[in-house]
N, C-alpha and C positions, 0 to 999 in steps of 0.2 A: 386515076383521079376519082374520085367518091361521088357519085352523082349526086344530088337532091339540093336542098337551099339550107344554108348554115342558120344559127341562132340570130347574127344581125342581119340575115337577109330575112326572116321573119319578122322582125320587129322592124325597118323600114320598111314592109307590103302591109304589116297588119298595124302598126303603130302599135304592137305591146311591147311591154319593158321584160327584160331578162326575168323579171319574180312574177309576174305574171305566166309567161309559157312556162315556166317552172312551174307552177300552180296547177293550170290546166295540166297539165302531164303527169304530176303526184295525183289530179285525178282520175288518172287513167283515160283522158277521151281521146288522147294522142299517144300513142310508143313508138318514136322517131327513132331512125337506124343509129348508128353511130360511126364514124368515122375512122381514119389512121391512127387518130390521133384520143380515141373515144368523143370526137365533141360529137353532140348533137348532130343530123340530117335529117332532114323534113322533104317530106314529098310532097307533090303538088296535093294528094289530095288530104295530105296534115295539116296544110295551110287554110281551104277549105272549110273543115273541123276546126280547126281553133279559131278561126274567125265568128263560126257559126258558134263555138263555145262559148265565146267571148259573149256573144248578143244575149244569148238565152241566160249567162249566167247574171247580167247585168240586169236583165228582168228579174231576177229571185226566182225562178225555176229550180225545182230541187234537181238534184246531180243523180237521181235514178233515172228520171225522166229524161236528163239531158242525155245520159248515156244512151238511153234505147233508144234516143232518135237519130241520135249520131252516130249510133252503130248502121241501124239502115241510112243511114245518107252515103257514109261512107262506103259501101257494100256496094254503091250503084257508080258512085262516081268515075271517070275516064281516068288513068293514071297520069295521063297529060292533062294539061288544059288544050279545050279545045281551039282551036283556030274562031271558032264563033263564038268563043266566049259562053260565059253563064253566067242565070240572073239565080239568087237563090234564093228565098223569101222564107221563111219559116212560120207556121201559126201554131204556138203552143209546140207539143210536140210532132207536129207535122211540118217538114221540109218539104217544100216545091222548090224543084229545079229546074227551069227551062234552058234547054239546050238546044239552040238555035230552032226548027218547028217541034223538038219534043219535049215532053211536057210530064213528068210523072212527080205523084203525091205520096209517097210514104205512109203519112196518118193525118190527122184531127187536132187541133186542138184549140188555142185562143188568143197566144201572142202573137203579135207579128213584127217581122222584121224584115229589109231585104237591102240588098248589095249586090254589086255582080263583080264578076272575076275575067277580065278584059285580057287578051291576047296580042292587042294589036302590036303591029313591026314587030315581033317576035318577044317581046319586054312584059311580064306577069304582072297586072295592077289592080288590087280590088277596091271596090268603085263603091259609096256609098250612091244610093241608087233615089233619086226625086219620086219613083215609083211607091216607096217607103211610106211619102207623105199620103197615099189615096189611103191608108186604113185608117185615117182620121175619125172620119168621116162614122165608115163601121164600125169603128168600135167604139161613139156614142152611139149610134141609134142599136146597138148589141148589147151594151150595157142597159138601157133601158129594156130592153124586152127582158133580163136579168129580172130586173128590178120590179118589173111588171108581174113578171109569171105567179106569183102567189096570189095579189090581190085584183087583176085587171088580165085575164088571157085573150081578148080579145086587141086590147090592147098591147101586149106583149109581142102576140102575133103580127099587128099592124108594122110595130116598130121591127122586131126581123125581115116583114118586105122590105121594108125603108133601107138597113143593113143590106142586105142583097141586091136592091137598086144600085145602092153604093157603092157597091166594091160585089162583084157579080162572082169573083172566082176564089174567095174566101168559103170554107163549107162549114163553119158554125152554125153563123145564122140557118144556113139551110135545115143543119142536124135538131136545132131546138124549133124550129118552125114545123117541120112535119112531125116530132114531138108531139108539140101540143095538139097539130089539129087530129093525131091520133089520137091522143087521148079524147078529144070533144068527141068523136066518131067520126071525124071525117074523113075517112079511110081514104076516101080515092081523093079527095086533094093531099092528101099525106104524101099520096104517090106520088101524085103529080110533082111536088116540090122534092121529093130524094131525086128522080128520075133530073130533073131541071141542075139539080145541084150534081150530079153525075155526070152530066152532061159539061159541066162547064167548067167543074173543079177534079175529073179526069176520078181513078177506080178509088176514092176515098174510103178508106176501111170502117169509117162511123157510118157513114151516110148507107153503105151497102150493109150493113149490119143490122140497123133499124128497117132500112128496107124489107129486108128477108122475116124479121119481125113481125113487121106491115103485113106480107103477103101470106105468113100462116094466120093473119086474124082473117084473111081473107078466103083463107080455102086452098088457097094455091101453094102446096108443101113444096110440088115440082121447082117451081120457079123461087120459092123460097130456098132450097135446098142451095140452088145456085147461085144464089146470091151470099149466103153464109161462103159456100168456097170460095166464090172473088174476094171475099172479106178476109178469110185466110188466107188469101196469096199475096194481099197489102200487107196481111199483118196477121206473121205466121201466131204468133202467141195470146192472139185475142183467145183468152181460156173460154166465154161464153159463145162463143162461137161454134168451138168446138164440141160444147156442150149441149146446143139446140142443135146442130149436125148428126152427131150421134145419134139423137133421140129421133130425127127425121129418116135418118140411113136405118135403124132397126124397123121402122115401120113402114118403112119400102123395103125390107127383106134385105136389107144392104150390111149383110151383119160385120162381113170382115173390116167394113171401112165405119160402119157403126165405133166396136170395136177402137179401132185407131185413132179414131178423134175423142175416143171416151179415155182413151192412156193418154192422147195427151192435155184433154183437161184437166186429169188427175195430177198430172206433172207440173203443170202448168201451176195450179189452184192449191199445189201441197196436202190433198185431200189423198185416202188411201180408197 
């Protein structure tokens, strides 16, 4: 017998209609096995994925973005569902999944959505989640710090604390708040709020990114250096990453891994 969940076992967990997962699947975010029979088979963690396909495409998020965030979700996910279930929240192209106390972020980005994927008495149920409703909140007082940033950055800044009060473990707000007060010069609150939003929204590949940033306008290449690595290990294809890495590993004599992160920004960026 063919393990995984048929086509109408997708479509009563996820409420899509047969042209729908047809869709997501002509878009490549799903390649389901096939059966005795060739139909379709879905694994738990295709359900997953097209659940989460479903949210992001429903936003108008373009389908390169949705690919590369659903490749890494998918990459991390259990092949079962866990017995403790999961909640999974997406912000833009960033997937959070919390599984039961753990907690990891993928990427950055600015929509959000969340559902969770329940286990209980042994029966698969994905759950739209009341949790959903807290980014209300964030994402007016985010849209104005938007709105703000050209003509009012004090104000902008005001409004991303407000965001972050809001909704504490969201990392946008954080990423365009220490932004700006870098650019004012306020370097060590810059830190202070990457280091806050680090702390709360777990190894964020923006937030560590700008950080490392931060810490070469500061002198500190060492701790800079390290912070660009954590940022590649959220997110192996950050090409700028790559690119201020290299140039930090050749002038700490770091030539051979200089080198490696300079192939692969080239690769990366299509440049020769």
């Amino acid at each position: 017998m063919t393990e995984g969940y048929s086509l109408r076992d997708v479509g009563k967990l996820l409420g899509l209609s047969r042209s729908m997962v047809g869709r997501l699947i002509e878009a490549g975010f799903v390649t389901p096995a096939r059966g005795a029979r060739r139909e379709y088979r879905f694994s738990f963690q295709d359900l997953v994925v097209l659940r989460a396909a479903q949210e992001l495409t429903a936003a108008r998020i373009s389908s390169t973005r949705i690919l590369r965030a659903l490749r890494r979700l998918r990459a991390q996910l259990p092949e079962q569902a866990p017995l403790a279930g999961l909640r999974i929240e997406a912000v833009g192209d960033a997937v959070v999944v919390n599984e039961g106390a753990a907690r990891w972020q993928p990427e950055d980005g600015q929509y959000v959505f969340c559902f969770q994927v329940d286990n209980a008495n042994g029966r698969l149920a994905f759950i739209d989640s009341p949790h959903a409703q807290r980014s209300t909140p964030n994402t007016s007082w985010f849209e104005q710090g938007l709105a703000l940033e050209a003509t009012d950055v004090g104000g902008a800044c005001e409004a991303y604390r407000q965001a972050i009060a809001a909704e504490p473990e969201v990392a946008n707000a954080y990423v365009n708040l220490g932004r700006l007060l870098h650019e004012r010069g306020s370097l060590r609150d810059a830190e202070t709020v990457y280091h806050d939003g680090l702390v709360r929204c777990g190894g964020d590949a923006t937030l560590l990114f700008n950080l490392a940033v931060l810490l070469e306008d500061l002198g500190r290449a060492a701790d800079a250096a390290a912070s660009y690595r954590a940022a590649l290990k959220a997110a192996p294809d950050m090409a700028d990453a790559h690119f201020n890495l290299a140039r930090l590993c050749e002038a700490q004599g770091l030539r051979q891994e200089a080198v490696r992160h300079l192939s692969a920004f080239r690769k990366l960026s299509g440049s020769r």
